[in-house]
Each structure stands twice: as structure tokens, then as C-alpha cells.
Biotite code that builds the C-alpha atoms (Angstrom):
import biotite.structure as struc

atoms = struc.array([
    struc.Atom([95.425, 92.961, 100.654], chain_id="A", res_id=1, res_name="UNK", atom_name="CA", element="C"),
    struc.Atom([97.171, 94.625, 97.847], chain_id="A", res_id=2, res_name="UNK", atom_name="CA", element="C"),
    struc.Atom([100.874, 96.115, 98.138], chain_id="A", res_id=3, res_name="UNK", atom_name="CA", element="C"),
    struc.Atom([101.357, 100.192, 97.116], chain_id="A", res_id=4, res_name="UNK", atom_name="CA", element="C"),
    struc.Atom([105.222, 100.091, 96.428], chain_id="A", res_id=5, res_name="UNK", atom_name="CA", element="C"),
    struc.Atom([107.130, 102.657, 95.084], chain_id="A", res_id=6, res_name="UNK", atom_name="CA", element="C"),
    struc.Atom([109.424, 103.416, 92.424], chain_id="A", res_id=7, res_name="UNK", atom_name="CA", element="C"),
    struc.Atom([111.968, 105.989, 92.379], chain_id="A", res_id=8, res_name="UNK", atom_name="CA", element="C"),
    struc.Atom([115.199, 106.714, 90.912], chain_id="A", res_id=9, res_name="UNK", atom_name="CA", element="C"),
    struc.Atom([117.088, 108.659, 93.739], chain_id="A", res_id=10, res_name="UNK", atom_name="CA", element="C"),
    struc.Atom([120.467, 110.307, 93.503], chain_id="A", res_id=11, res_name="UNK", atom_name="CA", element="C"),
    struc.Atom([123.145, 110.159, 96.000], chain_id="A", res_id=12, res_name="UNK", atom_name="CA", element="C"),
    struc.Atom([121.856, 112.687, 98.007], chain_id="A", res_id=13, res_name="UNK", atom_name="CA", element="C"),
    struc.Atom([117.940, 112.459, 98.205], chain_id="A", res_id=14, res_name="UNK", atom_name="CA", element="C"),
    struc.Atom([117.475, 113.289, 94.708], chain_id="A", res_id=15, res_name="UNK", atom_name="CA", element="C"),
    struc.Atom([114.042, 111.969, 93.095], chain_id="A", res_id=16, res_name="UNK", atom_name="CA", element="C"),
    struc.Atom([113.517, 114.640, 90.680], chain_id="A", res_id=17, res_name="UNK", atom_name="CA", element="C"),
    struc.Atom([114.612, 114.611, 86.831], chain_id="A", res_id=18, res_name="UNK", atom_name="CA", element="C"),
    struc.Atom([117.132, 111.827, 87.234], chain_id="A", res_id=19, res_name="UNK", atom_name="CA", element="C"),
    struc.Atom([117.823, 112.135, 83.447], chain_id="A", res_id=20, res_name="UNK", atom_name="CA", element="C"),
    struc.Atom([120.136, 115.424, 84.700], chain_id="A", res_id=21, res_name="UNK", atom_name="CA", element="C"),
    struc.Atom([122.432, 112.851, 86.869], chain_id="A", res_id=22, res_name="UNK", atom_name="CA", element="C"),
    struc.Atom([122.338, 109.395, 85.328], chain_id="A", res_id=23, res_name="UNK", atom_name="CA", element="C"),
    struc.Atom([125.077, 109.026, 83.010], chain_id="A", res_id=24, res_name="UNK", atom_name="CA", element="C"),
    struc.Atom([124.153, 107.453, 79.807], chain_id="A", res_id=25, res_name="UNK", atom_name="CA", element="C"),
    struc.Atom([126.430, 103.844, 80.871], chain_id="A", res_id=26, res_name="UNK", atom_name="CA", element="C"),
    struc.Atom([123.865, 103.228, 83.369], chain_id="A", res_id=27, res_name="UNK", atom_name="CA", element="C"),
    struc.Atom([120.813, 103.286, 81.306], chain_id="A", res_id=28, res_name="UNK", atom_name="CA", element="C"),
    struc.Atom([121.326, 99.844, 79.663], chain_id="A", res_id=29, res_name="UNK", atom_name="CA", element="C"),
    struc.Atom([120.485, 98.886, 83.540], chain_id="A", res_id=30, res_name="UNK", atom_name="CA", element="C"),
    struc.Atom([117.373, 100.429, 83.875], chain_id="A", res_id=31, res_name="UNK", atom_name="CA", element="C"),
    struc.Atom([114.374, 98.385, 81.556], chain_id="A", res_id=32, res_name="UNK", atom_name="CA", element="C"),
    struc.Atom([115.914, 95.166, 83.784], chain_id="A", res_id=33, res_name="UNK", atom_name="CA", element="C"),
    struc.Atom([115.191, 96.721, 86.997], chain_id="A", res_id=34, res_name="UNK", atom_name="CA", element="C"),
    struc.Atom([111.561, 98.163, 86.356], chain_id="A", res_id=35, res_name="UNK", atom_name="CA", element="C"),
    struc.Atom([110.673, 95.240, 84.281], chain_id="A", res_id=36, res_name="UNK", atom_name="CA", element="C"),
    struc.Atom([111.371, 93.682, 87.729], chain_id="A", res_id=37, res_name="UNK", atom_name="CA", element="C"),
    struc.Atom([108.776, 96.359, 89.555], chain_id="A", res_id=38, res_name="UNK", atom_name="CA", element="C"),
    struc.Atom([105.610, 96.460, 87.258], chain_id="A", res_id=39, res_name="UNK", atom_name="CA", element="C"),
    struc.Atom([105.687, 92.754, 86.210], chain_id="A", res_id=40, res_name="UNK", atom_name="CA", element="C"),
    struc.Atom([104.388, 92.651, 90.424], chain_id="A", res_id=41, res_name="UNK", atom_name="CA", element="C"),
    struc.Atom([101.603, 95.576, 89.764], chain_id="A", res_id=42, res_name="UNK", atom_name="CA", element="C"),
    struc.Atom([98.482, 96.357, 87.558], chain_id="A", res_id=43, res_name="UNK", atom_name="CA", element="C"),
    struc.Atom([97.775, 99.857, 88.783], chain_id="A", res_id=44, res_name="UNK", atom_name="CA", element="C"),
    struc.Atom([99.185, 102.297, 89.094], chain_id="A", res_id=45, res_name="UNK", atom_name="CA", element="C"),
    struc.Atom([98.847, 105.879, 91.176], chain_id="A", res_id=46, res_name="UNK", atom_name="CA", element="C"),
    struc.Atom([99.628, 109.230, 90.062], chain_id="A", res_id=47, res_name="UNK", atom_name="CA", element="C"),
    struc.Atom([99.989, 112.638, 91.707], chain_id="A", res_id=48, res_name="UNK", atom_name="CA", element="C"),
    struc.Atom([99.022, 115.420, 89.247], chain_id="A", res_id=49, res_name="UNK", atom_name="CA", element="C"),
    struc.Atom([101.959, 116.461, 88.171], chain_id="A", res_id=50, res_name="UNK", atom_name="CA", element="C"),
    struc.Atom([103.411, 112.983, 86.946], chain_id="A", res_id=51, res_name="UNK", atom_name="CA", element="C"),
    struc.Atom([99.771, 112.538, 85.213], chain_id="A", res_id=52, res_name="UNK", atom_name="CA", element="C"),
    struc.Atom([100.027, 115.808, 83.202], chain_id="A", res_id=53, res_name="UNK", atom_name="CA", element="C"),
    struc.Atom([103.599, 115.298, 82.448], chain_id="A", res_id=54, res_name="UNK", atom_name="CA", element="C"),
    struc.Atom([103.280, 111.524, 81.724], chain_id="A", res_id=55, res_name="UNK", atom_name="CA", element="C"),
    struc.Atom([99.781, 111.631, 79.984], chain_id="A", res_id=56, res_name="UNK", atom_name="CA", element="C"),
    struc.Atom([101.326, 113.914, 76.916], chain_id="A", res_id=57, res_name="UNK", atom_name="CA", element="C"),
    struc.Atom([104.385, 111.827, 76.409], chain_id="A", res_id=58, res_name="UNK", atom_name="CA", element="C"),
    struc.Atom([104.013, 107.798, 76.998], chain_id="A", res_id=59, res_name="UNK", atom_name="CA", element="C"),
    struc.Atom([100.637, 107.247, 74.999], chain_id="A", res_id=60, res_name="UNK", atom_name="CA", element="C"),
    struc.Atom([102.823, 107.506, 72.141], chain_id="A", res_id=61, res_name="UNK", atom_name="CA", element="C"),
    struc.Atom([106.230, 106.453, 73.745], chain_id="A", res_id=62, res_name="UNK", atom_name="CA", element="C"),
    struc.Atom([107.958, 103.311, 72.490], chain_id="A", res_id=63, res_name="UNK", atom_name="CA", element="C"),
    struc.Atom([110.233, 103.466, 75.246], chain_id="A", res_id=64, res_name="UNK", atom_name="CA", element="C"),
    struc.Atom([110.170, 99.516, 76.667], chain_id="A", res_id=65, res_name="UNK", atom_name="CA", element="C"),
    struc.Atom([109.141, 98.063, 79.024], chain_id="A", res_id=66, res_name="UNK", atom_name="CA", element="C"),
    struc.Atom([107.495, 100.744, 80.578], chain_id="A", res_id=67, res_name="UNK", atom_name="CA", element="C"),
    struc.Atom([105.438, 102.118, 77.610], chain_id="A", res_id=68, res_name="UNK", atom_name="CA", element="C"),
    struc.Atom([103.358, 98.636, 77.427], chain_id="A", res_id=69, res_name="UNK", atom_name="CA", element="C"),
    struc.Atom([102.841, 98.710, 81.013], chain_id="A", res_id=70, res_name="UNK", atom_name="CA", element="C"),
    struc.Atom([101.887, 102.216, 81.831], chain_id="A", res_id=71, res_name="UNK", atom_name="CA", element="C"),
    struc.Atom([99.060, 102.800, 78.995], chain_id="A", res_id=72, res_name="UNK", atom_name="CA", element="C"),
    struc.Atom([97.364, 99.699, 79.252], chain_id="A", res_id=73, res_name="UNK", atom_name="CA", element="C"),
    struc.Atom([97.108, 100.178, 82.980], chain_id="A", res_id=74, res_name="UNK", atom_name="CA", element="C"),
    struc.Atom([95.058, 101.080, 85.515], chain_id="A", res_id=75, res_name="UNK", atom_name="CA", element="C"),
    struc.Atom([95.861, 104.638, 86.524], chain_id="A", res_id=76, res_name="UNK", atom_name="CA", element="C"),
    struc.Atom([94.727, 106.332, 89.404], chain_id="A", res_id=77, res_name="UNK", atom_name="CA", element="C"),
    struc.Atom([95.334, 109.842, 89.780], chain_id="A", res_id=78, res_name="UNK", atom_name="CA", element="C"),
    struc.Atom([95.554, 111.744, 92.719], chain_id="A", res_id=79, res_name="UNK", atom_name="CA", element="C"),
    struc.Atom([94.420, 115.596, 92.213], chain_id="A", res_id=80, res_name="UNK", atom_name="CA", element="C"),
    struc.Atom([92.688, 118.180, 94.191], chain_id="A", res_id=81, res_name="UNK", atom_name="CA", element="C"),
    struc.Atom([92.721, 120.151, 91.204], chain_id="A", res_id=82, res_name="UNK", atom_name="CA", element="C"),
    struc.Atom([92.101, 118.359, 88.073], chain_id="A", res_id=83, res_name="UNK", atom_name="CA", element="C"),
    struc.Atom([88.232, 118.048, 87.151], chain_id="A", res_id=84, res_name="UNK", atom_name="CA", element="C"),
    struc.Atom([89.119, 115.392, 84.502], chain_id="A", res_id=85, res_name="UNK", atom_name="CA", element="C"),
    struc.Atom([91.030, 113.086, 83.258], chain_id="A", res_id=86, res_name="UNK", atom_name="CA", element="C"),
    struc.Atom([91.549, 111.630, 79.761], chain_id="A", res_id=87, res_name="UNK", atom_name="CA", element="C"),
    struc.Atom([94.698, 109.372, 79.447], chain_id="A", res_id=88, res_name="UNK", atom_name="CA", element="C"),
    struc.Atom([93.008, 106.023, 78.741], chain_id="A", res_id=89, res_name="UNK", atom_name="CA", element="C"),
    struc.Atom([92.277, 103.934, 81.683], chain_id="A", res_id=90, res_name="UNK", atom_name="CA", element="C"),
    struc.Atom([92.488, 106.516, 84.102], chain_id="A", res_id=91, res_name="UNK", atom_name="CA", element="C"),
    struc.Atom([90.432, 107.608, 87.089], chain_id="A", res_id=92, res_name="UNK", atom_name="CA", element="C"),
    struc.Atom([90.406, 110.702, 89.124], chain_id="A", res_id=93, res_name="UNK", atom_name="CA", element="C"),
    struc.Atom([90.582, 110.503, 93.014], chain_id="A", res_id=94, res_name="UNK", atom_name="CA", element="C"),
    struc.Atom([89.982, 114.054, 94.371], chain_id="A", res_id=95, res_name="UNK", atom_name="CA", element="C"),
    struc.Atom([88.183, 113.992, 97.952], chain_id="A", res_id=96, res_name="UNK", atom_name="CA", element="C"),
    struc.Atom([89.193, 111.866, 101.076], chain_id="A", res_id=97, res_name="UNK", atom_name="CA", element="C"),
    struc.Atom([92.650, 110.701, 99.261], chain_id="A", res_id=98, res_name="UNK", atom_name="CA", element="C"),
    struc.Atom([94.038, 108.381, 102.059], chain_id="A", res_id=99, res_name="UNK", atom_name="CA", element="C"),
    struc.Atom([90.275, 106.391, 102.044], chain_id="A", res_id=100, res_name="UNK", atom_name="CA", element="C"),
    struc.Atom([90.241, 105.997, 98.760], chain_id="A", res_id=101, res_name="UNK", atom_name="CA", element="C"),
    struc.Atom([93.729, 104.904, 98.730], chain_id="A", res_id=102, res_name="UNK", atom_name="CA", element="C"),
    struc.Atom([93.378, 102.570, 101.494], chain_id="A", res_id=103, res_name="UNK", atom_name="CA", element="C"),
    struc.Atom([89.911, 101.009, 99.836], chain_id="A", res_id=104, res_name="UNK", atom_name="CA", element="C"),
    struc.Atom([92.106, 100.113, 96.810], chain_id="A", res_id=105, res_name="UNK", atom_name="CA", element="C"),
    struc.Atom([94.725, 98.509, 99.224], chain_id="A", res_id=106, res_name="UNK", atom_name="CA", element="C"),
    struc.Atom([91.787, 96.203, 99.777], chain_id="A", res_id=107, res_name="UNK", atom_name="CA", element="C"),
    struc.Atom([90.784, 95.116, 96.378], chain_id="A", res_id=108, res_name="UNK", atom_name="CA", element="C"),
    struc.Atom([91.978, 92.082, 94.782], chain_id="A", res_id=109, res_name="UNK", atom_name="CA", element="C"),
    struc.Atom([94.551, 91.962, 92.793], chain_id="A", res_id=110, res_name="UNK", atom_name="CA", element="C"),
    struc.Atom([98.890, 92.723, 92.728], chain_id="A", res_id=111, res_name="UNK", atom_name="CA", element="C"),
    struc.Atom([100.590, 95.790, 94.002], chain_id="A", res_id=112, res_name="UNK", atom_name="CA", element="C"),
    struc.Atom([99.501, 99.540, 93.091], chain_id="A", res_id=113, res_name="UNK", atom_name="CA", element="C"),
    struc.Atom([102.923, 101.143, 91.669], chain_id="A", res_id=114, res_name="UNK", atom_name="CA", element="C"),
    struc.Atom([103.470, 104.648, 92.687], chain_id="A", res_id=115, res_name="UNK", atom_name="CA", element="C"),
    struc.Atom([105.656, 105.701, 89.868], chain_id="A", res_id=116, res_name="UNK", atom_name="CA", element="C"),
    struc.Atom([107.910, 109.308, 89.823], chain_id="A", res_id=117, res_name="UNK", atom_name="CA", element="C"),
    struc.Atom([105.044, 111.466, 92.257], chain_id="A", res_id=118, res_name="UNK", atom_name="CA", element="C"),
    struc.Atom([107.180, 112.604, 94.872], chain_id="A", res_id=119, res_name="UNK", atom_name="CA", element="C"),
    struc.Atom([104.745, 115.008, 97.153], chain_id="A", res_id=120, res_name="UNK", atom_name="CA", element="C"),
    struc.Atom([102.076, 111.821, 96.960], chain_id="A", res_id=121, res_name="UNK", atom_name="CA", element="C"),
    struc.Atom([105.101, 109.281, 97.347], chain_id="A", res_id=122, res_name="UNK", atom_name="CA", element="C"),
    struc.Atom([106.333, 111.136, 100.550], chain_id="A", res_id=123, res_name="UNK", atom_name="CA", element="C"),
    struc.Atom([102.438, 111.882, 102.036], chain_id="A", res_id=124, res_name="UNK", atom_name="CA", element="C"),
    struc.Atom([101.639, 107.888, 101.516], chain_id="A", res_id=125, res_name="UNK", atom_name="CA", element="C"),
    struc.Atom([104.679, 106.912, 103.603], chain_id="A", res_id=126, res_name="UNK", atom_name="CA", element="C"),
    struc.Atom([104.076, 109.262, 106.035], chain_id="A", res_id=127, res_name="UNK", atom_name="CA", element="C"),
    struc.Atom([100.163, 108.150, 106.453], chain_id="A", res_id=128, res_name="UNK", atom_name="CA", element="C"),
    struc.Atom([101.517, 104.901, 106.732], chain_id="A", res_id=129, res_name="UNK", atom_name="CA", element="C"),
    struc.Atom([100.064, 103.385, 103.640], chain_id="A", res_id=130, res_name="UNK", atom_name="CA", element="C"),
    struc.Atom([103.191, 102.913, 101.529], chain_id="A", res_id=131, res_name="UNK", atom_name="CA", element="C"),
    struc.Atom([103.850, 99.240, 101.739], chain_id="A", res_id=132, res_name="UNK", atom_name="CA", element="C"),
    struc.Atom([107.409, 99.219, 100.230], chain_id="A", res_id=133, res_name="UNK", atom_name="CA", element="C"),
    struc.Atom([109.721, 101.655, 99.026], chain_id="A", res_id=134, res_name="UNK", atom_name="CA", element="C"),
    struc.Atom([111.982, 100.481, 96.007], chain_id="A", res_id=135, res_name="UNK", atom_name="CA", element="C"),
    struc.Atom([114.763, 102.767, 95.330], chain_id="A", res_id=136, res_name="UNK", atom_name="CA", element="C"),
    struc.Atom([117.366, 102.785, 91.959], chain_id="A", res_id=137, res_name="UNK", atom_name="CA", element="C"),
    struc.Atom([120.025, 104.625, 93.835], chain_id="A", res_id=138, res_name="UNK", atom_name="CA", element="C"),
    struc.Atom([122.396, 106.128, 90.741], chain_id="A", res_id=139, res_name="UNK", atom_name="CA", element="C"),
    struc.Atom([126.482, 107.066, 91.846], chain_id="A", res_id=140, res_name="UNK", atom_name="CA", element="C"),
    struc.Atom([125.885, 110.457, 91.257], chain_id="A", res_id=141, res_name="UNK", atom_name="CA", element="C"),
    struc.Atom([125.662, 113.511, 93.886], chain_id="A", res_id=142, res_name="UNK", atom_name="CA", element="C"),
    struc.Atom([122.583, 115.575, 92.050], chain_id="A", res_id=143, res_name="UNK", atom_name="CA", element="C"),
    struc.Atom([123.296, 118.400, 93.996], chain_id="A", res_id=144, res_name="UNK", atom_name="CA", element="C"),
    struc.Atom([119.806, 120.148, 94.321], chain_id="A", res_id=145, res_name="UNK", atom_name="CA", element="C"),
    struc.Atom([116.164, 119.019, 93.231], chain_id="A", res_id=146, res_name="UNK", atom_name="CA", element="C"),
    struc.Atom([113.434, 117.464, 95.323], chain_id="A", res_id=147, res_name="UNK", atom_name="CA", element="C"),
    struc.Atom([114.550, 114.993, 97.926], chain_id="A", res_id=148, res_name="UNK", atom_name="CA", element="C"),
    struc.Atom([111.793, 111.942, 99.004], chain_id="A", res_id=149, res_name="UNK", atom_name="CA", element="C"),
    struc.Atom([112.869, 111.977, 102.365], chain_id="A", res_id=150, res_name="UNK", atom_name="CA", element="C"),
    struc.Atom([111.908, 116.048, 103.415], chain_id="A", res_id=151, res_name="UNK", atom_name="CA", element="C"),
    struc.Atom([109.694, 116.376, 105.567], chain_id="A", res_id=152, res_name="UNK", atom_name="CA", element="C"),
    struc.Atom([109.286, 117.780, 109.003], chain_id="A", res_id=153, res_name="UNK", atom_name="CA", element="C"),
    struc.Atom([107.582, 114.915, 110.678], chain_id="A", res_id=154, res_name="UNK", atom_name="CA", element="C"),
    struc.Atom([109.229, 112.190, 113.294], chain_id="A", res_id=155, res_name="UNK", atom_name="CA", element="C"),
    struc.Atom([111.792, 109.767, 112.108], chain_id="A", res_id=156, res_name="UNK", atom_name="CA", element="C"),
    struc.Atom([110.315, 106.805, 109.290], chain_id="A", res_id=157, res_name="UNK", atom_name="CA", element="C"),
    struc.Atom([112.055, 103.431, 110.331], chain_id="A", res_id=158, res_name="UNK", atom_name="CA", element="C"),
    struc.Atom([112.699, 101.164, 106.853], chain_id="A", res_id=159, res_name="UNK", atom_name="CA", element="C"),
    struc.Atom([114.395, 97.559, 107.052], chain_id="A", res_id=160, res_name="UNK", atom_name="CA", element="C"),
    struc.Atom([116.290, 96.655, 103.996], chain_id="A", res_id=161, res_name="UNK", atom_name="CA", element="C"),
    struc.Atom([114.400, 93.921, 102.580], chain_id="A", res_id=162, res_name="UNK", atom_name="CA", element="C"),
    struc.Atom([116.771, 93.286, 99.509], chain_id="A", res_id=163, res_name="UNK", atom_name="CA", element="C"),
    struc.Atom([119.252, 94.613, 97.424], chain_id="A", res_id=164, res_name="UNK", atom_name="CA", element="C"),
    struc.Atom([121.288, 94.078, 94.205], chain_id="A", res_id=165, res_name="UNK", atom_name="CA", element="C"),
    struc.Atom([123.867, 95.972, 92.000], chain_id="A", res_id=166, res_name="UNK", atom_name="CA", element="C"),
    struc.Atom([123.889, 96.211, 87.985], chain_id="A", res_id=167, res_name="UNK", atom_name="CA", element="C"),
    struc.Atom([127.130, 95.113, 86.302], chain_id="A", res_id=168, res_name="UNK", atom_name="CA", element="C"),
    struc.Atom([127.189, 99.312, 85.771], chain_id="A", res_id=169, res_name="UNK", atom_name="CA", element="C"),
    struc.Atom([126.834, 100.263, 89.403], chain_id="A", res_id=170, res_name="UNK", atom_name="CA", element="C"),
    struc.Atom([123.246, 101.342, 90.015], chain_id="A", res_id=171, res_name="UNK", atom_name="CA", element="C"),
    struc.Atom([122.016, 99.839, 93.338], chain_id="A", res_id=172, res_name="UNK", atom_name="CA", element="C"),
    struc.Atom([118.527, 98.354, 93.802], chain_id="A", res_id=173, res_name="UNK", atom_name="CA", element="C"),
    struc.Atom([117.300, 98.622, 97.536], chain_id="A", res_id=174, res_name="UNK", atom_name="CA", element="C"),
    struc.Atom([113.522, 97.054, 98.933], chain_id="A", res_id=175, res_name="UNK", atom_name="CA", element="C"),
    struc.Atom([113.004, 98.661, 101.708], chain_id="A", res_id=176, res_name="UNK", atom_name="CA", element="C"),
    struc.Atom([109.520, 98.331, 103.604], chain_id="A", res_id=177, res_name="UNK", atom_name="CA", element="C"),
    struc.Atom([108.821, 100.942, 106.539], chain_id="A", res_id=178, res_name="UNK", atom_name="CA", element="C"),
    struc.Atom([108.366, 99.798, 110.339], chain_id="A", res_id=179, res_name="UNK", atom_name="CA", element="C"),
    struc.Atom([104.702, 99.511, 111.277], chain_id="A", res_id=180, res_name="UNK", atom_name="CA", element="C"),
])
């Protein structure tokens, strides 16, 4: 069974939104090391609608490396109750029974699905249960407002630290998979 893992860059305090407002430019070096890491394990990916609208107008012409490569000659999957289409190359719309859909590409062959950025779909996955691991680029930086991952107004989610590591600039990277 496949892994869904995801990806974020979080903030002090909860932040997962717009982390280019709180990462100072010393830690960026760090970065391409650390996803390079995360989508060498994955070849799909999953998108909420917003990341897909956003991301579909700016990486098919990025050059920004690794992630450029990665993300437009990927599988994308893209998670919309909304959209009627989509066009980014290699993408495919998922718009009725979400978490079955999810859960029947959990059970294809192949490596981990990456949930990259997509907070709302990061934070409904983990509370369904279906998030496999949770890989966080925590950035020494208080953010002070934007969306948090971990709001929500459901019971507690248990995580166990399954690794970590620091950058030689300070940006902590923590595996975390949640408690069946």
C-alpha cells in the first residue's frame, strides 16, 4: 500500500500559509536539500483547489529546482468540488466521494502520494485518518497570523516523532506519523 505524506513548511506557531512572509532569506539555501529528500520517495502528487490554481499558473514554467522537474512531470491529483476541469499536464480531477477515491489510490502500486502546500485537504486527510505521515520544515520564526494545520475542532490527533534533523541554518525537519 502506498504512503500519502505531507509536506509543509510551518512557522513557529502553526503557520502553513505563505511561508515566503517568515522565512528569512539565510534559510533558503536549506530548502531544495530537504524536499529533494520528500519527492525523490513520491510520484504523485494531491492537490486541493486552491494549491492547483495557484500552482498550475506558475511552476509549468518555473525553473525553480528541484521541485519544478518533479511537480510537472507528475502525477497530479486534484481535489475540487468545484472545478469542472483541469488542464495542468498530467492532472486529474477527483470531485465526488473524495476519501474513496483517495483511499483507492492508497492501494495502487507504486511510492508515496505527496500532499504538497493544501492545507484544508492536508488537515481533512489527517483527520479521516488517511494521512500516513506528516513531514514538517519547522522555520525559527513566530508568523504571527495565517492558517495553522493543526485547527480544527475535532478530538486530540496523537503523532510519534519518527525522525528529525536540523540544517547547518536552523530549519528543523520533523517525520511524524499519526497514532492509528
Amino acid at each position: 500500500m502506498r504512503k500519502l505524506v505531507s509536506y509543509l513548511i510551518i512557522s513557529l506557531d502553526g503557520v502553513v500559509e505563505a511561508p515566503d512572509k517568515y522565512a528569512r532569506q539565510e534559510l533558503y539555501p536549506d530548502f531544495p536539500d530537504l524536499i529533494s529528500q520528500s519527492i525523490f520517495e513520491q510520484d504523485a502528487v494531491l492537490l486541493g483547489r486552491k494549491t492547483y490554481e495557484e500552482w498550475s499558473k506558475f511552476w509549468p514554467t518555473s525553473q525553480i529546482e528541484p521541485f519544478s522537474a518533479f511537480i510537472n512531470k507528475t502525477p497530479k491529483f486534484v481535489v475540487s468540488s468545484t472545478l469542472r476541469e483541469v488542464t495542468w499536464d498530467r492532472s486529474t480531477l477527483i470531485n465526488q466521494d473524495v476519501l474513496g477515491e483517495i483511499a483507492k489510490l492508497k492501494t495502487q502500486s507504486g511510492k508515496a502520494i505527496g500532499v504538497h502546500g493544501s492545507v484544508s485537504l492536508a488537515q481533512s486527510l489527517l483527520l479521516a485518518g488517511l494521512l500516513d505521515e506528516l513531514q514538517l520544515v519547522v522555520c525559527p520564526a513566530i508568523a504571527g497570523s495565517g492558517r495553522r494545520l493543526l485547527e480544527h475542532g475535532g478530538a486530540p490527533v496523537q503523532l510519534d516523532l519518527q525522525s528529525t534533523r536540523t540544517t547547518k541554518n536552523g530549519l528543523q525537519f520533523l517525520v511524524y506519523t499519526p497514532r492509528k
